[in-house]
N, CA, C and O atoms as a GROMACS GRO file, in nm:
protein
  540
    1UNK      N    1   3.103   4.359   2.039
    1UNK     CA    2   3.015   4.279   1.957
    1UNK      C    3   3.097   4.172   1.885
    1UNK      O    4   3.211   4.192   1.843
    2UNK      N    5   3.050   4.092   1.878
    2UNK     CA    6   3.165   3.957   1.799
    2UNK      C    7   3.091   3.962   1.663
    2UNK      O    8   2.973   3.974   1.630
    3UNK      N    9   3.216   3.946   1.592
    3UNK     CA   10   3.181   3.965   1.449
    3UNK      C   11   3.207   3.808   1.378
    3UNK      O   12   3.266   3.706   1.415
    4UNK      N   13   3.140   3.843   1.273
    4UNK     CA   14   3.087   3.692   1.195
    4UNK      C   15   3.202   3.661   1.109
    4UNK      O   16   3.270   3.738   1.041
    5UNK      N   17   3.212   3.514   1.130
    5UNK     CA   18   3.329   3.461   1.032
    5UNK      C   19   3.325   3.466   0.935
    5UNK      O   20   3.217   3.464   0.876
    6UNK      N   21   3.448   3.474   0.866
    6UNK     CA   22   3.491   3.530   0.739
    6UNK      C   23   3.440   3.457   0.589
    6UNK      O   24   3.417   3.510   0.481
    7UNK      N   25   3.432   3.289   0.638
    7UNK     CA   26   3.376   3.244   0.570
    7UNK      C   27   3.190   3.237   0.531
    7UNK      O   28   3.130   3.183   0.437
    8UNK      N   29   3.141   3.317   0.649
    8UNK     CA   30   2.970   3.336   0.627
    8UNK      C   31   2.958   3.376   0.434
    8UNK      O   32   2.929   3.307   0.336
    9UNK      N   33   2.994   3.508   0.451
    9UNK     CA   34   2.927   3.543   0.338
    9UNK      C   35   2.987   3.456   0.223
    9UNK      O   36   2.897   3.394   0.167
   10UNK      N   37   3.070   3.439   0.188
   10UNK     CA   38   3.055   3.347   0.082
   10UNK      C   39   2.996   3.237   0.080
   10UNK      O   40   2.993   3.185  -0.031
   11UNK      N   41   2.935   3.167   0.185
   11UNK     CA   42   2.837   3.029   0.215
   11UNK      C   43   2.718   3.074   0.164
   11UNK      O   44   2.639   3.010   0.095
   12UNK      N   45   2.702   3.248   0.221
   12UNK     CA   46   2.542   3.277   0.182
   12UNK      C   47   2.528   3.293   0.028
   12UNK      O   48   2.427   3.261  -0.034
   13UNK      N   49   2.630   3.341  -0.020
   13UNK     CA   50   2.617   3.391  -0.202
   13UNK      C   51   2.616   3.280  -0.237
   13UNK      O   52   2.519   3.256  -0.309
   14UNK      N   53   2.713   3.153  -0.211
   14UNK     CA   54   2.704   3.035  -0.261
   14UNK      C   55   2.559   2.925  -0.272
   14UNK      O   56   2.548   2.829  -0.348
   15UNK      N   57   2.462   2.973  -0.175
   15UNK     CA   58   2.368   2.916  -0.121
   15UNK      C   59   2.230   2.963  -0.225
   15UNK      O   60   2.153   2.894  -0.291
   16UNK      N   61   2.237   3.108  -0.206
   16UNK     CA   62   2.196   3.238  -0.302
   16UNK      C   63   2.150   3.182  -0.455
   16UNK      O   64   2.043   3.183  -0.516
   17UNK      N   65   2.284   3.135  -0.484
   17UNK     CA   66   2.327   3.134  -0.617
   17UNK      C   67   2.286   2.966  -0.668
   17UNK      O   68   2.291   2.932  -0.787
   18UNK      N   69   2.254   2.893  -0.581
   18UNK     CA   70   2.230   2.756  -0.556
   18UNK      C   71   2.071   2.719  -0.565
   18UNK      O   72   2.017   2.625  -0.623
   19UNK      N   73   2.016   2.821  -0.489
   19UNK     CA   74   1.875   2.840  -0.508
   19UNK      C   75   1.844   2.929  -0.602
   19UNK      O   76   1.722   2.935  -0.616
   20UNK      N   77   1.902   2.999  -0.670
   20UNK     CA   78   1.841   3.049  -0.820
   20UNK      C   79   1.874   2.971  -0.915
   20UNK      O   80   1.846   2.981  -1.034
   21UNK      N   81   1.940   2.884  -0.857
   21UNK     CA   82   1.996   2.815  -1.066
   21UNK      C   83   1.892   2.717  -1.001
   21UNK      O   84   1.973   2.624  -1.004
   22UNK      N   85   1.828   2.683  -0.969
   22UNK     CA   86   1.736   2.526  -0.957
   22UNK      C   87   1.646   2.554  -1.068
   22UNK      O   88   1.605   2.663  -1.106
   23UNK      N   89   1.619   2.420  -1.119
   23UNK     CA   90   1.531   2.360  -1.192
   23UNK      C   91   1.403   2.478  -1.243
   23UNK      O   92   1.471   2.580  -1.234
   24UNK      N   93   1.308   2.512  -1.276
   24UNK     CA   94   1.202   2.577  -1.320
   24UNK      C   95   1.051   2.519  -1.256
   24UNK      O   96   0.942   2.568  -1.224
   25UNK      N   97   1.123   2.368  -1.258
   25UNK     CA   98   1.011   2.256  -1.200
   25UNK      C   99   0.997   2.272  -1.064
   25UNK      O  100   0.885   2.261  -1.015
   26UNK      N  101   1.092   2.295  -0.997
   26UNK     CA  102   1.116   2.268  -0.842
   26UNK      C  103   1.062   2.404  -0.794
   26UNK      O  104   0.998   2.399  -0.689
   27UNK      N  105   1.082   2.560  -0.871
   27UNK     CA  106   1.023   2.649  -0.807
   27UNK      C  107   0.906   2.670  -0.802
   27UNK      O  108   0.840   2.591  -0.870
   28UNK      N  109   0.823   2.786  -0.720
   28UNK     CA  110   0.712   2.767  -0.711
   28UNK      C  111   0.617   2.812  -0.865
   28UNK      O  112   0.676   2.865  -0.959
   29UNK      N  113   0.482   2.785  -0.868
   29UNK     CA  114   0.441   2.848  -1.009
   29UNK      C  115   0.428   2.895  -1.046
   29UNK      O  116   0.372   2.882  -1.155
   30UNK      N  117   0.471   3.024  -0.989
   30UNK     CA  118   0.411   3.180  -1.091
   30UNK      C  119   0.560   3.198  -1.130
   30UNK      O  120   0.578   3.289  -1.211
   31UNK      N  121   0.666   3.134  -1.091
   31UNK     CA  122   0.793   3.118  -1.192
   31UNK      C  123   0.797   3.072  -1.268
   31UNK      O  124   0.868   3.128  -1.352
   32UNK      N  125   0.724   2.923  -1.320
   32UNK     CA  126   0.750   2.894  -1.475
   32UNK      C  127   0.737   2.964  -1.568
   32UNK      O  128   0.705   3.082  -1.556
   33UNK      N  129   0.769   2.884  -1.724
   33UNK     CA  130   0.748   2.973  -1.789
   33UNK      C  131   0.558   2.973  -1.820
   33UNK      O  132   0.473   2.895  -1.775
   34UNK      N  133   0.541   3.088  -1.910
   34UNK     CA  134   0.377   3.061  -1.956
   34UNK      C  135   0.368   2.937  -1.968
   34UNK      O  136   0.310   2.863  -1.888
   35UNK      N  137   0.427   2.902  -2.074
   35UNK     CA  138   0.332   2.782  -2.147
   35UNK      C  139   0.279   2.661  -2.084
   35UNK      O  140   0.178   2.602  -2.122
   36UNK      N  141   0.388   2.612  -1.942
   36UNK     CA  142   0.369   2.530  -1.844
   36UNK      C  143   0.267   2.528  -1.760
   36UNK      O  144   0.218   2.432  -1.701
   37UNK      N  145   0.230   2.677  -1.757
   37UNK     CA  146   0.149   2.724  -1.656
   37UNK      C  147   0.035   2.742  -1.682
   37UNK      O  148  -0.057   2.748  -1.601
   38UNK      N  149   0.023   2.761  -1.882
   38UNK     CA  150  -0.106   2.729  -1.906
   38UNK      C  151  -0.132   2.586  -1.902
   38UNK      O  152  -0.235   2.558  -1.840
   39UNK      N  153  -0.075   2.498  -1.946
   39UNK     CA  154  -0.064   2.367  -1.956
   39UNK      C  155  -0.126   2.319  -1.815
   39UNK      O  156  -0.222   2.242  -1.808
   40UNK      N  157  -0.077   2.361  -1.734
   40UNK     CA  158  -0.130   2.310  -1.593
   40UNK      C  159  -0.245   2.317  -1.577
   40UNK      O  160  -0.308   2.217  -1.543
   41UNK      N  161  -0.329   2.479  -1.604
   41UNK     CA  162  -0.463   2.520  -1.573
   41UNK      C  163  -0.520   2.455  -1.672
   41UNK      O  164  -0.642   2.457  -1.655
   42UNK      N  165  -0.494   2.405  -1.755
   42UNK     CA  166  -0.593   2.335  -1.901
   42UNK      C  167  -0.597   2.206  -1.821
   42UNK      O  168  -0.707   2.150  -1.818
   43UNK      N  169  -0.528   2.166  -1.775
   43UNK     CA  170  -0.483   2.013  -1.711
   43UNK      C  171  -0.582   2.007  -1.578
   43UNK      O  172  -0.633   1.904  -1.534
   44UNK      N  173  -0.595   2.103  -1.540
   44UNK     CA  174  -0.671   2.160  -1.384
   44UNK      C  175  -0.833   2.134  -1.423
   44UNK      O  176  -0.921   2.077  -1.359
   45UNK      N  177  -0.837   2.194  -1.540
   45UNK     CA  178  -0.973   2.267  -1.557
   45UNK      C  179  -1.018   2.125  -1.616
   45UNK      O  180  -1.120   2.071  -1.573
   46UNK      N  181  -0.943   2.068  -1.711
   46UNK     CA  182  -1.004   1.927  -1.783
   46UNK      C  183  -1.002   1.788  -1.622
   46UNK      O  184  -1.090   1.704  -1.600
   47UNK      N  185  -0.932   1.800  -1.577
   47UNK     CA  186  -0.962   1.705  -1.433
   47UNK      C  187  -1.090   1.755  -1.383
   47UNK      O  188  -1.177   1.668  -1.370
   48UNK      N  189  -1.120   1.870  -1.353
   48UNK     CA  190  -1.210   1.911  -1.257
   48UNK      C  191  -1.342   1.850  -1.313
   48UNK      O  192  -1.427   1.792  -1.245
   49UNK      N  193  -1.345   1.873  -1.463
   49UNK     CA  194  -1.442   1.856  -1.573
   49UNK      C  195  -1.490   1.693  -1.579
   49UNK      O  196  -1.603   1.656  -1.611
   50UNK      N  197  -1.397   1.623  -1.548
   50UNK     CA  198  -1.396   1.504  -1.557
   50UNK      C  199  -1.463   1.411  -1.482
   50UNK      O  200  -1.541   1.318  -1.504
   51UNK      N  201  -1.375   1.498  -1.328
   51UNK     CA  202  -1.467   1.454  -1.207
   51UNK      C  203  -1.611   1.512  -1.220
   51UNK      O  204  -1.700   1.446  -1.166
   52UNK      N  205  -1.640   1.613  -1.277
   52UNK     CA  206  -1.794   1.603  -1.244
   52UNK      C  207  -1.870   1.538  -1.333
   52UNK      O  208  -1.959   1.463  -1.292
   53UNK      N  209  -1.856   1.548  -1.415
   53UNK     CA  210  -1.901   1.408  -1.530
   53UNK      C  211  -1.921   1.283  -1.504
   53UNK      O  212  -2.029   1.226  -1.514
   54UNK      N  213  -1.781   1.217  -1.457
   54UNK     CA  214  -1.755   1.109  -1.460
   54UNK      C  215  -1.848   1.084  -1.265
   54UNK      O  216  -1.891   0.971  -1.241
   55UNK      N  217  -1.862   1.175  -1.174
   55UNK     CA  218  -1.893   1.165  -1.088
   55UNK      C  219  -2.023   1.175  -1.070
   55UNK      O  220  -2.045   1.100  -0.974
   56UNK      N  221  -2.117   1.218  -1.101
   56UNK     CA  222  -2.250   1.172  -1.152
   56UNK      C  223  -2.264   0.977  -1.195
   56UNK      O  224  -2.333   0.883  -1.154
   57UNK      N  225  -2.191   0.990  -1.263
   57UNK     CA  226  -2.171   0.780  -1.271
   57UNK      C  227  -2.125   0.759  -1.190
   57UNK      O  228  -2.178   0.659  -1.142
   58UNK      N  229  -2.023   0.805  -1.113
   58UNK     CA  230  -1.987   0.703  -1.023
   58UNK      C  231  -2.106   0.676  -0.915
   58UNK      O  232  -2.137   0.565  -0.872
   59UNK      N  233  -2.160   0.788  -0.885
   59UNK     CA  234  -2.246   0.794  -0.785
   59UNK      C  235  -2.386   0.736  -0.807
   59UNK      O  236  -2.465   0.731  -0.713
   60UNK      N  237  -2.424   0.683  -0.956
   60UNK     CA  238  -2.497   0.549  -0.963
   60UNK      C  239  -2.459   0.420  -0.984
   60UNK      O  240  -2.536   0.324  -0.981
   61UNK      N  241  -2.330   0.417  -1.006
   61UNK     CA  242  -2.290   0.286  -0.959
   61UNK      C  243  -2.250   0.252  -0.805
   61UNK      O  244  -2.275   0.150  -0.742
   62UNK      N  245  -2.202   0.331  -0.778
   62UNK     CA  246  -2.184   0.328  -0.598
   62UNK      C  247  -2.331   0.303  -0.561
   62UNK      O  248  -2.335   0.198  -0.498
   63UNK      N  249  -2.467   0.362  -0.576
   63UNK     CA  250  -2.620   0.338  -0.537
   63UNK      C  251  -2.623   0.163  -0.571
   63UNK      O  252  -2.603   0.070  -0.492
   64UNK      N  253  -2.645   0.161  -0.668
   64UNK     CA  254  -2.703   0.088  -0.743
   64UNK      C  255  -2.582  -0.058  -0.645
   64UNK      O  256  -2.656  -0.121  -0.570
   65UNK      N  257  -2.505  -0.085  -0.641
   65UNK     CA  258  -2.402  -0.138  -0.592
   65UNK      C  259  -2.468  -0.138  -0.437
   65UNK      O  260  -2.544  -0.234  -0.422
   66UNK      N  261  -2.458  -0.064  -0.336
   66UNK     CA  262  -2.487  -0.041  -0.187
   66UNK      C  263  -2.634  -0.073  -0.184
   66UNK      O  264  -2.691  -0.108  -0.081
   67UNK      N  265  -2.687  -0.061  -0.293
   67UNK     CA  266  -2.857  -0.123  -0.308
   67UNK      C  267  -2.829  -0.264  -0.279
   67UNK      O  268  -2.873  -0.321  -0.180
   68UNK      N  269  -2.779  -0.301  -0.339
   68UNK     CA  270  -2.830  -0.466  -0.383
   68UNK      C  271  -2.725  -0.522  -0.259
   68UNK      O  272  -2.750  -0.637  -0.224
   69UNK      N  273  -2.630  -0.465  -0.200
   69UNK     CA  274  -2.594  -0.513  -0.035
   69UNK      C  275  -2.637  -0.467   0.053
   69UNK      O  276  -2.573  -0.496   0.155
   70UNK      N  277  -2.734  -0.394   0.072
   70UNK     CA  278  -2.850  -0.390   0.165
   70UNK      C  279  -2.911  -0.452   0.212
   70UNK      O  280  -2.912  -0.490   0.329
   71UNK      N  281  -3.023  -0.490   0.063
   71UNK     CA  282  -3.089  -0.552   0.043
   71UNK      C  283  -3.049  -0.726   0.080
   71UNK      O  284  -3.130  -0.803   0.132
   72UNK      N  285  -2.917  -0.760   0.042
   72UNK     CA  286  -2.888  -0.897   0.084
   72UNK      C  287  -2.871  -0.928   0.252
   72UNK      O  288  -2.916  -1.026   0.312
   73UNK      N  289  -2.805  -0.836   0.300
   73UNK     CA  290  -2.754  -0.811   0.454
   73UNK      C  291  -2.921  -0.808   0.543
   73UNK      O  292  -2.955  -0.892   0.626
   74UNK      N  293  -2.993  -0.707   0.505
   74UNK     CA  294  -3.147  -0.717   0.548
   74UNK      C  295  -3.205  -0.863   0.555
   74UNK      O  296  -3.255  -0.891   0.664
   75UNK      N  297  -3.206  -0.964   0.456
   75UNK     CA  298  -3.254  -1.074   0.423
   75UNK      C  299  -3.189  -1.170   0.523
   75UNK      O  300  -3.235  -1.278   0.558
   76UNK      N  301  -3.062  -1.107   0.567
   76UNK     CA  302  -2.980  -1.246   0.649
   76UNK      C  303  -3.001  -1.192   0.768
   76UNK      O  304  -2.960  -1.273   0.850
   77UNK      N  305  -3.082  -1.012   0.873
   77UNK     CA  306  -3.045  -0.977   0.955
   77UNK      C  307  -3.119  -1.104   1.074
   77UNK      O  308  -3.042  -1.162   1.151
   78UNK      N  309  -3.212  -1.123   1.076
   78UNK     CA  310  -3.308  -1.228   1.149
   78UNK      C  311  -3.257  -1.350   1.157
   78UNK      O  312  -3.293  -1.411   1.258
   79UNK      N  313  -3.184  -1.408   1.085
   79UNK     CA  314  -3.108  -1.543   1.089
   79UNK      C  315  -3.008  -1.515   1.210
   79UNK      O  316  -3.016  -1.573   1.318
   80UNK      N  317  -2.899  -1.405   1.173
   80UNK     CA  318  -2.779  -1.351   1.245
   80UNK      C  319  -2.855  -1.322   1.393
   80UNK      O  320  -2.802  -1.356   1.499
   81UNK      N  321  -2.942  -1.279   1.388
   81UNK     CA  322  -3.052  -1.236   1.551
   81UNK      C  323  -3.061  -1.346   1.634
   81UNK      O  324  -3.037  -1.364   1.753
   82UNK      N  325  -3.104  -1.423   1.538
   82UNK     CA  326  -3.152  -1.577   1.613
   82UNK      C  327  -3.005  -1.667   1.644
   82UNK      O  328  -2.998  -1.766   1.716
   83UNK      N  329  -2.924  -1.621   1.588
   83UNK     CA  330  -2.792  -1.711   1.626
   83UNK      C  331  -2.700  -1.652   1.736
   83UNK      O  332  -2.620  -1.719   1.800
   84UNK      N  333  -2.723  -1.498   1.754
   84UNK     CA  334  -2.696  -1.418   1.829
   84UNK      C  335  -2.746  -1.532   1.949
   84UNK      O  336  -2.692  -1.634   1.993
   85UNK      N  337  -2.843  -1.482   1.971
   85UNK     CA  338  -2.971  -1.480   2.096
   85UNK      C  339  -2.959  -1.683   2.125
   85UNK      O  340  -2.995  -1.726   2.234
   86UNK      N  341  -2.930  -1.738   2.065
   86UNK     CA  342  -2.885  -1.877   2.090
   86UNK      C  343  -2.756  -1.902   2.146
   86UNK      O  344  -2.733  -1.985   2.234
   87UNK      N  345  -2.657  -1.810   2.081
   87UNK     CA  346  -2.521  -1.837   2.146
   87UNK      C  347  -2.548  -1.740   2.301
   87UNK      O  348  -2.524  -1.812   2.398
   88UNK      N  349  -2.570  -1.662   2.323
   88UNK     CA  350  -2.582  -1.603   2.443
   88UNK      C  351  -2.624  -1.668   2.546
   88UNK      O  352  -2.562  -1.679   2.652
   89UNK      N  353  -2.762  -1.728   2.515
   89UNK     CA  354  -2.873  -1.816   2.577
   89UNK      C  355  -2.777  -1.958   2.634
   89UNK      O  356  -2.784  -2.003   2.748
   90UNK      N  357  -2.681  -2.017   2.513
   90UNK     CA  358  -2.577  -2.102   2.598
   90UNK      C  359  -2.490  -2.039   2.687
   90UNK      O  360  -2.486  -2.090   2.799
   91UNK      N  361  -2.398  -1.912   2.663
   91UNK     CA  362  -2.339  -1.890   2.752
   91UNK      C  363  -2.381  -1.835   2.932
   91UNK      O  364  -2.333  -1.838   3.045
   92UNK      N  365  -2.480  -1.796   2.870
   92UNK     CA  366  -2.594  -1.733   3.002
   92UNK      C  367  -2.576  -1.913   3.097
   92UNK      O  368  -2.517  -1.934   3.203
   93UNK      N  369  -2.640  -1.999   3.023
   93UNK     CA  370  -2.693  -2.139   3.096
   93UNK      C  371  -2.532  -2.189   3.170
   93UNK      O  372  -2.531  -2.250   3.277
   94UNK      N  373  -2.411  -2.157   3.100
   94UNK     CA  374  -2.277  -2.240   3.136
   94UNK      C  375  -2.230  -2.135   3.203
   94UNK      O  376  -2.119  -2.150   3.253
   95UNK      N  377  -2.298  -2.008   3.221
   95UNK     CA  378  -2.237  -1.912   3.327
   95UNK      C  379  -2.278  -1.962   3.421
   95UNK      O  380  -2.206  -2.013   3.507
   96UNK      N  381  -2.389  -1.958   3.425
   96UNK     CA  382  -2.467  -2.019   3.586
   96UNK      C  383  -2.463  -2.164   3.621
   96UNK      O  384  -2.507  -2.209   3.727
   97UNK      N  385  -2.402  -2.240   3.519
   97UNK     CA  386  -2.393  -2.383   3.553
   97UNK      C  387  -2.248  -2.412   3.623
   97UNK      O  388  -2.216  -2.470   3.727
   98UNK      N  389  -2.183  -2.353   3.532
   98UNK     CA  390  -2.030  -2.384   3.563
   98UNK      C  391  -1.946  -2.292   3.649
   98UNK      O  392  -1.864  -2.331   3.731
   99UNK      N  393  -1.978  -2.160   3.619
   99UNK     CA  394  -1.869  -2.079   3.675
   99UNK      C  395  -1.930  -2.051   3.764
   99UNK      O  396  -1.902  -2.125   3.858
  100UNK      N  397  -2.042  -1.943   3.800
  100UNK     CA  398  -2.101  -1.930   3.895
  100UNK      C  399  -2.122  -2.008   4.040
  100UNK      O  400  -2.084  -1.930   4.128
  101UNK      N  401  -2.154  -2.094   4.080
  101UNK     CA  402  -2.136  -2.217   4.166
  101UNK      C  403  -1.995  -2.175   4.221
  101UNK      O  404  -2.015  -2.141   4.337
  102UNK      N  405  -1.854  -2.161   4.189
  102UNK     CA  406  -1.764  -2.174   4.201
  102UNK      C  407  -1.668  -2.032   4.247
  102UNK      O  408  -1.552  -2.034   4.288
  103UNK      N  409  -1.735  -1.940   4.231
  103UNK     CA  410  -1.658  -1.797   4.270
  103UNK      C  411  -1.627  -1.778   4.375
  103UNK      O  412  -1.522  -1.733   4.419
  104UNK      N  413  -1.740  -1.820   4.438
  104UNK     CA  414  -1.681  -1.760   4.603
  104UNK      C  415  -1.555  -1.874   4.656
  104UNK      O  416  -1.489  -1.884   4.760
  105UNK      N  417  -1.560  -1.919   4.578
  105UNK     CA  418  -1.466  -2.055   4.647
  105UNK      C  419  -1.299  -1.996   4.589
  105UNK      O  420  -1.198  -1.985   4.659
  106UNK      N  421  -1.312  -1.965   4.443
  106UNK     CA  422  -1.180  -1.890   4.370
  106UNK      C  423  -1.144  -1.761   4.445
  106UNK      O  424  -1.027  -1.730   4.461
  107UNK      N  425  -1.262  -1.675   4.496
  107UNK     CA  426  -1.226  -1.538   4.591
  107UNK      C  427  -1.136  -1.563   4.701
  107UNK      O  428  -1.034  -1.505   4.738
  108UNK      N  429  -1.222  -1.697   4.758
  108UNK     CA  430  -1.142  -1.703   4.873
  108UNK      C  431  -1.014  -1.761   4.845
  108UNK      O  432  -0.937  -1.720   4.932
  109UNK      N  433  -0.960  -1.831   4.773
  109UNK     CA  434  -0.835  -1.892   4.762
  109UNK      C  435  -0.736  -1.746   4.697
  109UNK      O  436  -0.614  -1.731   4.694
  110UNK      N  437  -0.821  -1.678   4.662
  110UNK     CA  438  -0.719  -1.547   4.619
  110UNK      C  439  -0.674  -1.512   4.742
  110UNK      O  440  -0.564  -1.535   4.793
  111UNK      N  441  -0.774  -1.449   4.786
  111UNK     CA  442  -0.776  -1.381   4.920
  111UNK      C  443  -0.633  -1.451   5.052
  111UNK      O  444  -0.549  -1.402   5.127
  112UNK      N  445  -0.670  -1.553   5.020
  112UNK     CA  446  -0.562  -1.668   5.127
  112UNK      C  447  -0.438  -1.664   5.054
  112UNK      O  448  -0.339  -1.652   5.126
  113UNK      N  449  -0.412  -1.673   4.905
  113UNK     CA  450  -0.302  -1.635   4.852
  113UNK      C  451  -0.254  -1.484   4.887
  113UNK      O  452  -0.140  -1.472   4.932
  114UNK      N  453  -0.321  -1.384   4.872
  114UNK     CA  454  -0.266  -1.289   4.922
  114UNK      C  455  -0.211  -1.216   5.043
  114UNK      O  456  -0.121  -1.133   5.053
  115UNK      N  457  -0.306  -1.281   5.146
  115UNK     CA  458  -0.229  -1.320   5.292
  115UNK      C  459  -0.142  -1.378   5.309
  115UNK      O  460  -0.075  -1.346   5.407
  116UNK      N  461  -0.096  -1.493   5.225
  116UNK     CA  462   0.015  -1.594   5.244
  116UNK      C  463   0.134  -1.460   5.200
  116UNK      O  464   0.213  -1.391   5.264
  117UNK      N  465   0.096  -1.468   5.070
  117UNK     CA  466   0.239  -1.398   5.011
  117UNK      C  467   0.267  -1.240   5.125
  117UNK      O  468   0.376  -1.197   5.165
  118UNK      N  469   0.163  -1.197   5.145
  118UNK     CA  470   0.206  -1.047   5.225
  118UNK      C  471   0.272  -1.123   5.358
  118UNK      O  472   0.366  -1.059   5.405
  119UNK      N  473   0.250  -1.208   5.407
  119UNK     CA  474   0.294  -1.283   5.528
  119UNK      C  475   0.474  -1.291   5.487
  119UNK      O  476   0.579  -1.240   5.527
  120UNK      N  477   0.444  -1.357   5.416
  120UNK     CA  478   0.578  -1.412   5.289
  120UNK      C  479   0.708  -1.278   5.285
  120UNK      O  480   0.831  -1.285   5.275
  121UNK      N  481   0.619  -1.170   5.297
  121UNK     CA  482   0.704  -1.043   5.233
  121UNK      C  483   0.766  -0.980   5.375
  121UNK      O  484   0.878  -0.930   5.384
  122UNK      N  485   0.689  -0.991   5.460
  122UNK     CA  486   0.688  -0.923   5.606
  122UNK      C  487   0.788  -1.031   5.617
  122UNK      O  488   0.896  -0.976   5.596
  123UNK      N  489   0.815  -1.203   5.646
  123UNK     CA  490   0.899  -1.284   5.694
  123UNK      C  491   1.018  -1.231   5.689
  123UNK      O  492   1.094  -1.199   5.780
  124UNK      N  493   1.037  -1.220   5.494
  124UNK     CA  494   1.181  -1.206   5.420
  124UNK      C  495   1.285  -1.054   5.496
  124UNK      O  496   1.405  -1.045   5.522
  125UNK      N  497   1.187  -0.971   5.507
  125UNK     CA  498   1.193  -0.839   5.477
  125UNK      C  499   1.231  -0.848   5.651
  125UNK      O  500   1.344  -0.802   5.670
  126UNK      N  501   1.188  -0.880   5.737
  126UNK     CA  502   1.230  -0.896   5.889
  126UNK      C  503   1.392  -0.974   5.917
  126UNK      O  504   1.489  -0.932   5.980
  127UNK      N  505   1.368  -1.112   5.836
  127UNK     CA  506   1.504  -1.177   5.863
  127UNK      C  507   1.581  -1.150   5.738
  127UNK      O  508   1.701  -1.161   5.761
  128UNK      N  509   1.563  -1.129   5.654
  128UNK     CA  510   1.662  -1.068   5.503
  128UNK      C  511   1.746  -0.922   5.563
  128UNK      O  512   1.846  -0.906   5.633
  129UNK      N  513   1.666  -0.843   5.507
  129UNK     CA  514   1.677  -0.718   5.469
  129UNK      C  515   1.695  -0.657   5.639
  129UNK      O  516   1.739  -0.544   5.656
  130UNK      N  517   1.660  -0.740   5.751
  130UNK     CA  518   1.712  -0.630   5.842
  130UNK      C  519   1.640  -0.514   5.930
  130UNK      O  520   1.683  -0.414   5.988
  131UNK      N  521   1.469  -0.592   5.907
  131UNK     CA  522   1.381  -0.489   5.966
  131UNK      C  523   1.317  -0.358   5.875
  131UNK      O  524   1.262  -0.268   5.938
  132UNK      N  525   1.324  -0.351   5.733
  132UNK     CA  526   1.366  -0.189   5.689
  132UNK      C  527   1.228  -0.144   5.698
  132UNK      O  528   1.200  -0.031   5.657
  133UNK      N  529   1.122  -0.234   5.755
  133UNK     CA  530   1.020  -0.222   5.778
  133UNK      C  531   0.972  -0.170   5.974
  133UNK      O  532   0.975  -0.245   6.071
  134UNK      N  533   0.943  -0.060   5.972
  134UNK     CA  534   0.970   0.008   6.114
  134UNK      C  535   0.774  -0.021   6.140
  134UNK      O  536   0.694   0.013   6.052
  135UNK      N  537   0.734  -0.079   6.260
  135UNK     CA  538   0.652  -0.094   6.270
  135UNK      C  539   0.630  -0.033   6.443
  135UNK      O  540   0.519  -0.037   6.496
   0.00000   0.00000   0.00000
């Protein structure tokens, strides 16, 4: 069995002894002392208290607030509809005016580009490279 170096245990007591002297703050809370710990739960209990109080208001000003931008957004939705349905209505007319007319003509020049270049690749690849293409 291999046995542990000589220096372990004093790393561990040192380590030990490193984590008990810390702070009061840094450990967990049922280590402080009382008085901190009441301090906290008074601190706990008066937040909690606060939020529900204070959260009842918030939650009519948040209404009262989301009311009246509703209400404005509703008033503009029919304007925004009609500007919608106008810009579309142009692009619909310059789809079919402009681009449309013209696709099959861009397909095919792809199409012929891509024959060229695969042509292109087979050339190189025959007189370059040496055949590495076994057909």
């Amino acid at each position: 069995m291999p046995s542990a170096p000589s220096t372990l245990l004093p790393r561990v007591v040192a380590a030990a002894r490193a984590w008990s002297g810390r702070p009061w703050y840094t450990r967990e809370w049922f280590a402080w002392p009382l008085g901190w710990q009441a301090g906290s739960v008074a601190l706990l209990v008066l937040t909690m208290a606060a939020v529900a109080v204070g959260g009842s208001a918030a939650q009519a000003l948040i209404s009262q607030a989301t009311d009246s931008w509703v209400s404005s957004m509703t008033a503009d939705v029919p304007q925004m509809a009609s500007a919608v349905q106008a810009a579309a209505t142009t692009l619909r007319v310059i789809w079919q005016a402009l681009v449309q007319p013209f696709l099959p003509y861009v397909f095919a020049v792809i199409v012929l580009m891509c024959l060229a270049l695969a042509t292109l690749v087979l050339a190189l690849d025959r007189l370059v490279f040496g055949k590495a293409f076994h057909s």
